[in-house]
N, C-alpha and C positions, 0 to 999 in steps of 0.2 A: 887368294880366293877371289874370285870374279862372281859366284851367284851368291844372293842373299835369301834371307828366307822367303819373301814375297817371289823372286823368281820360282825357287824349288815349287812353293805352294802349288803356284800355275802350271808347270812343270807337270806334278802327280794329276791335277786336275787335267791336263793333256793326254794323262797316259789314262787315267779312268773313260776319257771319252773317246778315246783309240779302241776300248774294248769294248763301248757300245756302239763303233761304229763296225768293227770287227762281226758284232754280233747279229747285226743289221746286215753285213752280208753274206755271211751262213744263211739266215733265216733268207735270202733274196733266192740264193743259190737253190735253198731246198724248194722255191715256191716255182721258181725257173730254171729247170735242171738243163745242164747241157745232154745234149742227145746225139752225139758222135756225127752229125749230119751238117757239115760246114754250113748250107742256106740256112738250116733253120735255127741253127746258134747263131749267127749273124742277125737275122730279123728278129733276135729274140731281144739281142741287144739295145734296140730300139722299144724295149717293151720301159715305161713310166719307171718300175722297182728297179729295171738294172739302170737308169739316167741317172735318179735318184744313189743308187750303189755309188756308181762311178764321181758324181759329185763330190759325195761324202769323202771316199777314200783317193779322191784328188785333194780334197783342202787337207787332207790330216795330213797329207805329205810335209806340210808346212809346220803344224804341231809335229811332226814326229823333230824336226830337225830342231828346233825347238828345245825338244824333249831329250835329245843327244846332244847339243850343245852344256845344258846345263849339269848332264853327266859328267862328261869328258871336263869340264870347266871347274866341277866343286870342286876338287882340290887341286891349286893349280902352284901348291908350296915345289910341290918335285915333279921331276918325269916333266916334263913339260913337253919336250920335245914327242915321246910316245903317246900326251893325251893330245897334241895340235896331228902326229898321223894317227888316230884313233877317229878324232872327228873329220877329219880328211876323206877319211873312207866311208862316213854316214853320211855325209855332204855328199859323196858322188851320187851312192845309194839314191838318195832322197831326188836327187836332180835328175839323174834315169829313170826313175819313179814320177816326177812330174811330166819326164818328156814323153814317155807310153802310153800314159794314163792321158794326158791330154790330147792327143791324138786319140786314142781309142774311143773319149769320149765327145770332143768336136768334130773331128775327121768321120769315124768309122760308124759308131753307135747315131751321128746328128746327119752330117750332110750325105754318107754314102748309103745309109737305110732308105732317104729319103728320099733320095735320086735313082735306088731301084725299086722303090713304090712306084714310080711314076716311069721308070721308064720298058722301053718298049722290049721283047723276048732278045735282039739280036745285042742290044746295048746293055743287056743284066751278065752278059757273061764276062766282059773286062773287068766289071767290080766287082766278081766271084772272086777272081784270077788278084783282085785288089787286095783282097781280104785278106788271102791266101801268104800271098808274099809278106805282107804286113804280121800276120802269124810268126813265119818265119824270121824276120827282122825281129821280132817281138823275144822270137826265143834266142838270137843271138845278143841283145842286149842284156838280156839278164843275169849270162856271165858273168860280165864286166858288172853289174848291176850285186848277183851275189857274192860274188867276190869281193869289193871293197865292204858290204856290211860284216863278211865273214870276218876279215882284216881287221875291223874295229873291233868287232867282238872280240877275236882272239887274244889283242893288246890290252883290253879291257880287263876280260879275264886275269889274262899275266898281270896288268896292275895290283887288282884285289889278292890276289892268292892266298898269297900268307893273309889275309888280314882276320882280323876275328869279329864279334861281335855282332852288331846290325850291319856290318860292312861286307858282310858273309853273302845277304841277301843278294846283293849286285854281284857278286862273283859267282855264284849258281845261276843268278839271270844270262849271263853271259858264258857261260859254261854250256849252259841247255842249248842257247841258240847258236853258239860257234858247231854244238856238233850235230843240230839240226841242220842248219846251213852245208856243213861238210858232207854229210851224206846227202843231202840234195842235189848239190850240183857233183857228185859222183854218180850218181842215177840217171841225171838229167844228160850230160855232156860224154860220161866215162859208159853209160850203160851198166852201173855196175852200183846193182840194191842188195847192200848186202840184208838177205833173212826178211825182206821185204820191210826192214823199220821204215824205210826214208817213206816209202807211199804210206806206212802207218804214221810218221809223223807229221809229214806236210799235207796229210789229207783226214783221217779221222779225228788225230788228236790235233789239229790245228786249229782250231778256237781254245780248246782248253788251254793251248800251250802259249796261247795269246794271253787268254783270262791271267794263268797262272804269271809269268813273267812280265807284263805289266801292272799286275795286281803288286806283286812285288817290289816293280821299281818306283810304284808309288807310295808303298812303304817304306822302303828306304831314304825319299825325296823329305817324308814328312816326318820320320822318326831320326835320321841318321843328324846327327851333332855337327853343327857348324862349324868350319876350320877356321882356324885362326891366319890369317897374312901372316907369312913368313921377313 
């Protein structure tokens, strides 16, 4: 056993403020919709709600590892080897997550908003051209990005499987999001939605799916029974 109860506590409390920052940027998105027009999703960027957005869900990067650490670590009697690649693959997660997110929020949303505020009609089109390509890097990274969270999840899953009780809770959290994950980057990469779930799950039902599976791994954080060191 490596977490104690004051870790787990902080832990759930991680994952309860994952879901109001979650929620925080739902509510961003609906108040600043994207509108398929690269300029003006770009200058929208730079609007106060999305600086504030991108803040938030840059530091929870740090909570969320955190919050996968002390998963992958409560019980660290067995499997050791599958819970050390289990967090292996939320550590890249979360580190691809810091790398995009920090760029998008000091690079793209700070200094290159602000450099085509001010600059002249011939000099705004290199950092259309900016945006653009960075788009594109953006979606090549998230491959490798959902791929290693998909990996955690999957071994996560396979850990709980059989297990019963409150231990259930964590095996359905990682259940939902390995096959939310798998149909995403099949849509994304494969072009291939099947019956349109993936755009229903990563796009309508994704806060609820948030709400719901964090909701839960905070339950489990604060109800599931401490392990004994083997």
């Amino acid at each position: 056993m490596i977490t104690n109860f004051r870790i787990r506590m902080a832990a759930a409390v991680v994952a309860i403020i994952y879901i109001l920052v979650q929620t925080f940027q739902w509510w961003v998105f609906a108040k600043v919709p994207e509108t398929g027009n690269v300029i003006t999703d770009f200058l929208n960027g730079g609007n106060k709600l999305n600086i504030y957005r991108s803040w938030l869900m840059l530091l929870s990067m740090f909570g969320l590892l955190y919050l996968f650490f002390t998963i992958c670590f409560d019980d660290f009697r067995q499997d050791k080897g599958w819970r050390i690649l289990a967090f292996s693959g939320f550590f890249i997660f979360c580190l691809l997550e810091l790398f995009i997110r920090s760029i998008e929020l000091f690079f793209v949303q700070g200094y290159l908003v602000d450099t085509y505020a001010t600059a002249n009609s011939a000099d705004r089109e290199p950092i259309i051209k900016t945006v653009t390509s960075l788009q594109q890097v953006w979606w090549a990274l998230y491959f490798p990005l959902g791929l290693s969270q998909l990996l955690g999840s999957i071994i996560l899953a396979g850990l709980y499987l059989k297990s019963m009780g409150i231990d259930r809770l964590i095996k359905v959290v990682f259940i939902i999001n390995s096959c939310r994950l798998f149909l995403r980057m099949l849509d994304s990469y494969l072009d291939i939605n099947i019956l349109g779930i993936s755009t229903l799950l990563n796009n309508e039902l994704y806060l609820p799916l948030v709400i719901i599976m964090f909701g839960l791994k905070a339950v489990w954080l604060v109800k599931s029974p401490l392990k004994e060191p083997s």
